[in-house]
Each structure stands twice: as C-alpha cells, then as structure tokens.
C-alpha positions as CSV (number, residue, x, y, z in Angstrom):
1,X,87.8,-16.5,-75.9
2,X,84.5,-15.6,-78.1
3,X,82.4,-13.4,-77.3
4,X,78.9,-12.9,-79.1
5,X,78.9,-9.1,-80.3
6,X,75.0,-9.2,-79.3
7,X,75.1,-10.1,-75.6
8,X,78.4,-8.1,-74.9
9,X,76.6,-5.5,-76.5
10,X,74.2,-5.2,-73.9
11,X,76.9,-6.1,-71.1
12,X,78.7,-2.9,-71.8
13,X,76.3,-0.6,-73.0
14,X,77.9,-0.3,-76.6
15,X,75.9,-0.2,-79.3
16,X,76.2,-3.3,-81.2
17,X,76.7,-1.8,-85.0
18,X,79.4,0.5,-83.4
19,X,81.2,-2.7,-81.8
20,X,81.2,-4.0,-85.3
21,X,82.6,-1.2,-87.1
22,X,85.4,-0.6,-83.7
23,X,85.9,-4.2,-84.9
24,X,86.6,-3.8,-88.4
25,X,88.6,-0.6,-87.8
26,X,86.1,1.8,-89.0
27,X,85.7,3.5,-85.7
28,X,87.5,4.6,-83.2
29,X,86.2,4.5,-79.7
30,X,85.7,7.4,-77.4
31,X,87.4,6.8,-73.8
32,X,84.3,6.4,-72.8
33,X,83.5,3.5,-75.1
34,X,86.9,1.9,-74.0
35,X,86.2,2.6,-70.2
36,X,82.9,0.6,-71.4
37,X,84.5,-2.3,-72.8
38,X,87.4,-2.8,-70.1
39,X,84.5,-2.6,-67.8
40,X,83.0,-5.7,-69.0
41,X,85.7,-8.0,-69.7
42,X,86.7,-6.5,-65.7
43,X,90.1,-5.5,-66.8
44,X,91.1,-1.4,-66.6
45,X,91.4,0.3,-69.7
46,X,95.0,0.6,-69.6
47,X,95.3,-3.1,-70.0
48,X,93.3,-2.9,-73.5
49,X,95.2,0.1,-74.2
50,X,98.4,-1.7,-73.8
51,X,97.4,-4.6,-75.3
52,X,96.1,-2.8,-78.6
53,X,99.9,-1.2,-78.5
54,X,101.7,-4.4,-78.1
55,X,99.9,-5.6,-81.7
56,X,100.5,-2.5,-83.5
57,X,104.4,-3.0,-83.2
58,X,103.9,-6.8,-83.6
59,X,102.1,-6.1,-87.1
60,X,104.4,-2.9,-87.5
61,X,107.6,-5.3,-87.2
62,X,106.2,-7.3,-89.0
63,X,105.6,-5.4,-91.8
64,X,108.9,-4.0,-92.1
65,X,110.4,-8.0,-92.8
C-alpha cells in the first residue's frame, strides 16, 4: 500500500520531515508519535509494534546466513 508522506502527514498530526527521517531510521518515535501513526492507518499500536519486531528477526536471521 503507498501512502504519500504529505497527506498522511496531516492525517496523523506527524510532522512530515520527522516521518521522513522515522523512515530512514534516523529517528525514533515517541509513543506518542506511534499512538499517532497506528491511529491513522486505524490499527492499535501494538500491531505496528509487532509488526516492526517480526522484521527485525526476519533481517536478524537473515543476517546471521
């Protein structure tokens, strides 16, 4: 699914330069920021949380091949 950083920007009250650099991992985001951005994609933070582990030890696996 793409999402234009711009308008989901303004859906979820994130700045747009500190989605960017969440994006390219120079920021990490408050739990406020991810409450934010679980808000509008209407899923609970938990779920991104989960989903950001599940990569991690697919890249970590990964990695170790």
């Amino acid at each position: 699914m793409g999402i234009e950083q711009r308008p989901f920007s303004r859906m979820s009250g994130v700045g747009n330069s500190h989605l960017r650099r969440i994006e390219a991992g120079e920021a990490s985001p408050s739990l406020t920021t991810i409450a934010k951005i679980a808000s509008a994609f209407a899923v609970e933070p938990a779920d991104l949380l989960d989903e950001t582990y599940r990569l991690m030890e697919q890249e970590r696996r990964s990695s170790r091949a």
